[in-house]
Backbone as CSV, one residue per row, in Angstrom:
resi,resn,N_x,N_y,N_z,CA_x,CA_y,CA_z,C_x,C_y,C_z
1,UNK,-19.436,-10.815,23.308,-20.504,-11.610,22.735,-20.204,-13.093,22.949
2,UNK,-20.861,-14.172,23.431,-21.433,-15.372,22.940,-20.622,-15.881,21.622
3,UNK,-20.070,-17.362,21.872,-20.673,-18.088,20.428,-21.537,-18.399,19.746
4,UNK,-23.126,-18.289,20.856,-23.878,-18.078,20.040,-24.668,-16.609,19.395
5,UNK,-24.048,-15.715,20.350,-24.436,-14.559,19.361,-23.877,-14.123,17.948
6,UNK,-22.481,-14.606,18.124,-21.536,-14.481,17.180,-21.835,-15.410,16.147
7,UNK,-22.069,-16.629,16.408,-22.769,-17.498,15.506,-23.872,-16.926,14.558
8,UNK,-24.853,-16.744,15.233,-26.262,-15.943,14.534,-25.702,-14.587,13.948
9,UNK,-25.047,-13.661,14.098,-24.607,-12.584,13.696,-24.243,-12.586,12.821
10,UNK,-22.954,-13.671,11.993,-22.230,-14.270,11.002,-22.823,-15.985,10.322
11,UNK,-23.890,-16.013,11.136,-24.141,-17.026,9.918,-23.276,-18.316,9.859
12,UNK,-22.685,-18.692,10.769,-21.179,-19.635,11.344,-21.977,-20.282,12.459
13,UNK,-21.337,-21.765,12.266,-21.624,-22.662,12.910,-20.682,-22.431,14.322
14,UNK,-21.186,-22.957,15.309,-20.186,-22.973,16.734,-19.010,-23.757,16.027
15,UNK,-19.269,-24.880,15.673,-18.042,-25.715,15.157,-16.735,-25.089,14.456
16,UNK,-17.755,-24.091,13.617,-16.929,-23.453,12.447,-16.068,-22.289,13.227
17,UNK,-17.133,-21.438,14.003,-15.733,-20.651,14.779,-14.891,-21.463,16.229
18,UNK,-15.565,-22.379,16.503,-14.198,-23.547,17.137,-13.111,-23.712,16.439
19,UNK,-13.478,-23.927,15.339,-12.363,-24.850,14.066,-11.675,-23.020,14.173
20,UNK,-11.702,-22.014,13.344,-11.210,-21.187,13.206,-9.984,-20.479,14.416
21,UNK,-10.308,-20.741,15.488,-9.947,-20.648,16.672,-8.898,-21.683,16.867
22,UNK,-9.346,-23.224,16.615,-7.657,-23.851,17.154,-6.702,-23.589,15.956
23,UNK,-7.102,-23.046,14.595,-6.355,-23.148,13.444,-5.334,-21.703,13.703
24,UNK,-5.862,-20.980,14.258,-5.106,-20.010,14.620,-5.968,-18.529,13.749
25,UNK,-6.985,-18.580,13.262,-7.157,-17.982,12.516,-8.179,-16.372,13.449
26,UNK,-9.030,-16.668,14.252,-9.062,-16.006,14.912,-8.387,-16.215,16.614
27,UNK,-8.746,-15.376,17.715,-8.152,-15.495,19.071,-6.786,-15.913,19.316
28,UNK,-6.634,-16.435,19.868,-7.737,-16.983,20.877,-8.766,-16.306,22.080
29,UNK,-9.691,-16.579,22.135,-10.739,-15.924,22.391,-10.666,-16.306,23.643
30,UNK,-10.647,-14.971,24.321,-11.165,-15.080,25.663,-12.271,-15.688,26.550
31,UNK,-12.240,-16.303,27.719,-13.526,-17.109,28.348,-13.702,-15.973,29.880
32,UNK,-14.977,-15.688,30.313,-15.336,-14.982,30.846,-15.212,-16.369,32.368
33,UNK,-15.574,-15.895,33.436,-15.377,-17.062,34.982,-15.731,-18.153,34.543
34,UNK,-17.029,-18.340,33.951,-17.775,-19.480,33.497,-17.107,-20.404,32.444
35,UNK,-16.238,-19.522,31.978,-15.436,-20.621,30.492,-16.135,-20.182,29.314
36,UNK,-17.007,-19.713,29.397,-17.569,-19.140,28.216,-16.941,-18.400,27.152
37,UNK,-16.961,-18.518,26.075,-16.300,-17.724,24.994,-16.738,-16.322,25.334
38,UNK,-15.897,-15.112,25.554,-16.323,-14.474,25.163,-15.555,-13.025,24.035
39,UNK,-16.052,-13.037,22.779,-15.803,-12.609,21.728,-15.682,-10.723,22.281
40,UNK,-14.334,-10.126,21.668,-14.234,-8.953,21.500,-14.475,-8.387,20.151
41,UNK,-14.483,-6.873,20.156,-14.760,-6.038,18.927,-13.524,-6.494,17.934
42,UNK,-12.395,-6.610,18.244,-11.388,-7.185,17.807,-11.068,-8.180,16.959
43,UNK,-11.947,-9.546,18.016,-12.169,-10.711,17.324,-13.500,-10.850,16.376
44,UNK,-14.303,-10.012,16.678,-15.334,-9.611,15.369,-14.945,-9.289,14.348
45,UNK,-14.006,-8.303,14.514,-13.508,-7.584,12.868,-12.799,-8.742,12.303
46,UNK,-11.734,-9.473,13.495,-11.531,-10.647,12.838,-12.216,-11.699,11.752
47,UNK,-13.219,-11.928,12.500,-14.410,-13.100,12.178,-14.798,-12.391,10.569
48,UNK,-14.984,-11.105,10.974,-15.858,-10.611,9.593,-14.724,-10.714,8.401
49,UNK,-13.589,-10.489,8.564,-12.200,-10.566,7.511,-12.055,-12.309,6.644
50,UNK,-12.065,-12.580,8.274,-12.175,-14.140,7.320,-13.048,-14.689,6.859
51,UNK,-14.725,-14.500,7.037,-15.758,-14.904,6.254,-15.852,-14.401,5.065
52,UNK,-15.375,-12.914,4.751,-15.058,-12.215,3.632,-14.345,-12.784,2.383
53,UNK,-13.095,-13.078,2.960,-11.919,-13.759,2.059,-12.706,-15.337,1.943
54,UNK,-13.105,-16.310,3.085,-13.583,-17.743,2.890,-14.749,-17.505,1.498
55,UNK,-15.367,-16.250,1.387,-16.460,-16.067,1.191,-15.739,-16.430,-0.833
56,UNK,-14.914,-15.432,-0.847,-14.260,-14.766,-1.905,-13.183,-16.033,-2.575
57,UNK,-13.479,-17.558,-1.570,-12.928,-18.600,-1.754,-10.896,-18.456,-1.303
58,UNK,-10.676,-17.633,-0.580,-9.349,-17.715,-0.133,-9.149,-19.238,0.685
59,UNK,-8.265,-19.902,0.627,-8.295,-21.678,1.552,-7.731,-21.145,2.965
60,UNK,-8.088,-22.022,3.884,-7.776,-21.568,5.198,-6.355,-21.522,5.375
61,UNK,-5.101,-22.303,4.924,-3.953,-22.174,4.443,-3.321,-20.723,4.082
62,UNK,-3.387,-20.270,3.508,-3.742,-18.733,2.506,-3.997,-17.391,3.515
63,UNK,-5.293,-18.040,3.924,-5.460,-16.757,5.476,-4.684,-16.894,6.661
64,UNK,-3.877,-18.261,6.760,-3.406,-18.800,8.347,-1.726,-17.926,7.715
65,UNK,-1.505,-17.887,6.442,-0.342,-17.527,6.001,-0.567,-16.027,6.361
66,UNK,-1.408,-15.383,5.753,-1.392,-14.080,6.095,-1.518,-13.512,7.595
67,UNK,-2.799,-13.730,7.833,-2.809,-13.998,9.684,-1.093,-13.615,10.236
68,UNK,-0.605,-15.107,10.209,0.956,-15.469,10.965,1.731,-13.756,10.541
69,UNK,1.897,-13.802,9.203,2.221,-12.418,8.537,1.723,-11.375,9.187
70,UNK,0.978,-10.746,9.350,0.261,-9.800,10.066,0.652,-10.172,11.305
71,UNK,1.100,-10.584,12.168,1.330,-10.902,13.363,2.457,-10.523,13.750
72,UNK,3.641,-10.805,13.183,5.067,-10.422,12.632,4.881,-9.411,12.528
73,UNK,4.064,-8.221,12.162,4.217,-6.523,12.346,4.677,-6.374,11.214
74,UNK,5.209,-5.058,11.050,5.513,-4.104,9.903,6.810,-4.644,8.862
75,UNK,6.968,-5.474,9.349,8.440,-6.301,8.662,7.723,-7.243,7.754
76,UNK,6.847,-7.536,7.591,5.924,-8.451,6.549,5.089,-8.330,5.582
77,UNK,5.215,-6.373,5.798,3.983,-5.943,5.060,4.535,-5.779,3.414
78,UNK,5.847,-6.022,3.010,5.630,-6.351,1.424,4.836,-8.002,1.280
79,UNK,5.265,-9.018,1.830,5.188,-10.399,2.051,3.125,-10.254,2.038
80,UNK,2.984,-9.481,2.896,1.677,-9.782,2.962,0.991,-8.767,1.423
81,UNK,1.643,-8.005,1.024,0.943,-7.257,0.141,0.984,-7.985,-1.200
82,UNK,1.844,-8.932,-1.505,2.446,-9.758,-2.683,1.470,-11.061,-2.474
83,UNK,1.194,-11.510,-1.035,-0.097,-12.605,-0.524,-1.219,-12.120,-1.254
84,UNK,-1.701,-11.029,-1.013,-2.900,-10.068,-0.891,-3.164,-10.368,-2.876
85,UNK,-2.307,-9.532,-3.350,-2.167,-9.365,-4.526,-2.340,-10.194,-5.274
86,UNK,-1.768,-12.028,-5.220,-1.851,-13.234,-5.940,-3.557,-13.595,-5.810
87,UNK,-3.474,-13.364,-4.530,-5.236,-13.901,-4.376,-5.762,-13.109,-4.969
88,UNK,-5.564,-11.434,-5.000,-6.590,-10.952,-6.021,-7.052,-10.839,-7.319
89,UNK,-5.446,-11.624,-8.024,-5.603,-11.823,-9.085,-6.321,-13.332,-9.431
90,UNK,-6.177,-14.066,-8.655,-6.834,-15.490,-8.582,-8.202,-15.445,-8.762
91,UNK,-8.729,-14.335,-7.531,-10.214,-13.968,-7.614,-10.824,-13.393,-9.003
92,UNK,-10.125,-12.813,-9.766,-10.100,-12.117,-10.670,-10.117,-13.002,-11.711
93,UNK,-9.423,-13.597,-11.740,-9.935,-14.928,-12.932,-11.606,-16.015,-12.557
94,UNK,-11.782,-15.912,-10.917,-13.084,-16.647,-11.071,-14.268,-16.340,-11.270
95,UNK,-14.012,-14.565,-10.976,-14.933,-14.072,-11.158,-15.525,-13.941,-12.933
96,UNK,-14.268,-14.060,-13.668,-14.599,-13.839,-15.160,-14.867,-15.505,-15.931
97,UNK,-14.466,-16.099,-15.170,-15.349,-17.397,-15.360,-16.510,-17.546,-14.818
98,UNK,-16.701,-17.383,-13.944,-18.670,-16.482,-13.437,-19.195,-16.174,-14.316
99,UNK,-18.923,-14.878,-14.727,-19.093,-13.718,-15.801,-19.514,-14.403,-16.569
100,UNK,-18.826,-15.351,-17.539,-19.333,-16.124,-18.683,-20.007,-17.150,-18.700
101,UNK,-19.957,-18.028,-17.469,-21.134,-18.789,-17.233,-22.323,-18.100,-17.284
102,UNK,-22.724,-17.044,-16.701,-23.290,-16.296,-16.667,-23.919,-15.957,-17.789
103,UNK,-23.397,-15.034,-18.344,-23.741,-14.935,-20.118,-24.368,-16.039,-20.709
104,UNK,-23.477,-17.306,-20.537,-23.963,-18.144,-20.771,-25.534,-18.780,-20.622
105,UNK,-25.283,-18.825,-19.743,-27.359,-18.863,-18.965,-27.958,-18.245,-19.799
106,UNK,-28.216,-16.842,-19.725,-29.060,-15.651,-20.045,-28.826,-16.186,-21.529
107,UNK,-27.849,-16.261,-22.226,-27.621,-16.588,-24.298,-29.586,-17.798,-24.030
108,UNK,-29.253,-19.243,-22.912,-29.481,-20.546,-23.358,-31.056,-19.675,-23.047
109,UNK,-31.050,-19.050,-21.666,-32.685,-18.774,-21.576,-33.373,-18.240,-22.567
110,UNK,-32.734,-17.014,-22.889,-33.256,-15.869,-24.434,-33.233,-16.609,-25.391
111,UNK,-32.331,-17.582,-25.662,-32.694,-18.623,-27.240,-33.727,-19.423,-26.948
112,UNK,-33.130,-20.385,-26.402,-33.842,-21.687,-26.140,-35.438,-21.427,-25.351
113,UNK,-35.788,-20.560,-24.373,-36.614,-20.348,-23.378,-37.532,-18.894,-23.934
114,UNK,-37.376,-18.371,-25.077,-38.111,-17.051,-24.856,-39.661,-16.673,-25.230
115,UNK,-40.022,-18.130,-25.734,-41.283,-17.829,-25.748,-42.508,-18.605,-24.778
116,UNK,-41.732,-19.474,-24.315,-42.391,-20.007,-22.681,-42.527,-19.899,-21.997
């Protein structure tokens, strides 16, 4: 695929999977005669992992750590599972600050808002 198919597919700016690419985070991505990017099934699953976690607020730091980890092979996989684990508990606290913002809203609409 294209950067720009891959672009439109994921919702990612060319810039953004440029940037991802010199950071080390996906590829480096192959260029077809022309120089053209061209994206494997590989570097897709990639792409989709890290929009996931960016999504889920992991910092590019965080994924470039794990990434490198995963790269290193089977000798990293407590290192990466103890990575894995901090962030999920991290996520796990923002989500329950969500949660109550949340609540929050719905309390101010149903009081304040319920007969307008």
């Amino acid at each position: 695929m294209t950067i720009k198919e891959v672009s439109e597919k994921y919702d990612l700016t060319n810039d953004t999977l440029r940037y991802y690419e010199k950071v080390g985070l996906i590829g480096p991505v192959k260029k077809n005669k022309s120089g053209i990017r061209d994206y494997t099934e590989d570097d897709l699953k990639r792409i989709e992992f890290v929009k996931c976690m960016r999504s889920a607020g992991l910092s590019i730091e965080v994924l470039k750590e794990y990434i490198d980890l995963f790269a290193e092979g089977k000798k990293t996989e407590k290192e990466r599972k103890e990575l894995l684990k901090r962030e999920r508990e991290n996520l796990k606290k923002k989500i329950e600050k969500m949660q109550e913002a949340y609540e929050r809203l719905n309390y101010k609409i149903d009081v304040f808002y319920k007969d307008k």
